[in-house]
C-alpha positions as CSV (number, residue, x, y, z in Angstrom):
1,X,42.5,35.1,-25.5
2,X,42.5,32.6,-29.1
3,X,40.0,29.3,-29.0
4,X,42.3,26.5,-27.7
5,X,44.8,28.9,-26.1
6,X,46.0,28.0,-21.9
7,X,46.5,30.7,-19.4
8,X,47.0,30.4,-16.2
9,X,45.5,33.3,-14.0
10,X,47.7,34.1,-10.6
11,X,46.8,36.8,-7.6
12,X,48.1,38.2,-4.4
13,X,46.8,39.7,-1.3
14,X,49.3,41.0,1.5
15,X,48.7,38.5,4.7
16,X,46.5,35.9,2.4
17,X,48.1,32.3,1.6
18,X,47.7,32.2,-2.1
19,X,47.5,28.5,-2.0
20,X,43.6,28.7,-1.1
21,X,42.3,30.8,-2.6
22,X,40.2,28.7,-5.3
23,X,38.9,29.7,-9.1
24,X,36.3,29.3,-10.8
25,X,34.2,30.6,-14.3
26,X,30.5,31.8,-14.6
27,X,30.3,29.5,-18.0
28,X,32.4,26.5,-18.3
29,X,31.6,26.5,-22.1
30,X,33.7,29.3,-22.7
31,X,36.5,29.0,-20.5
32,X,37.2,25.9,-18.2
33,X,39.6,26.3,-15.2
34,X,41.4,23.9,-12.6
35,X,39.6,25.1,-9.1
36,X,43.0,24.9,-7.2
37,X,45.9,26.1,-10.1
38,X,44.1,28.5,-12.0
39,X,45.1,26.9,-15.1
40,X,42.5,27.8,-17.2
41,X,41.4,26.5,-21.1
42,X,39.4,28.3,-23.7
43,X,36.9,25.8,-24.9
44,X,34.6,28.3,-27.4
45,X,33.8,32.1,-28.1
46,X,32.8,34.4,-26.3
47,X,33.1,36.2,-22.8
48,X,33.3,34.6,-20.0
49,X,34.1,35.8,-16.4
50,X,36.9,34.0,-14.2
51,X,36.2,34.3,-10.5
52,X,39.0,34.5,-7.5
53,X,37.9,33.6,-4.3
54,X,38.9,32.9,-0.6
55,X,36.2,33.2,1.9
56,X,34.0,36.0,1.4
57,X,36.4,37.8,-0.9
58,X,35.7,37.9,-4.6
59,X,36.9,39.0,-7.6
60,X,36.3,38.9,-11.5
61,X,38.2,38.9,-14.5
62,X,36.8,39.5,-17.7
63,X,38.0,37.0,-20.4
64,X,36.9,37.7,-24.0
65,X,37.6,34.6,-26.3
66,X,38.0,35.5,-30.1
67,X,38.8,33.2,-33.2
């Protein structure tokens, strides 16, 4: 991903209503996202990880953030 640039970030799990499962980022000064759309921000460079999660299931997504 650029500096500035919007993404929003999307999953799917068979027998799993989508709507809850929740995001989040390991360091909101690289990427910033909405807990509930997954819209998600790039705020400075660097990597970052964005996290999916619904209950005990988790999963990450690297995210590197260039110029």
């Amino acid at each position: 991903m650029k500096m500035g640039e919007t993404f929003t970030f999307t999953a799917a799990g068979y027998g799993v209503d989508t709507s809850r499962i929740k995001w989040k980022t390991t360091k909101k000064s690289v990427v910033v996202i909405n807990q509930k759309t997954g819209k998600a921000i790039t705020k400075s460079t660097g990597s970052d990880y964005v996290v999916a999660y619904f209950g005990k299931i988790t999963r990450e997504i690297k995210v590197v953030v260039k110029e």
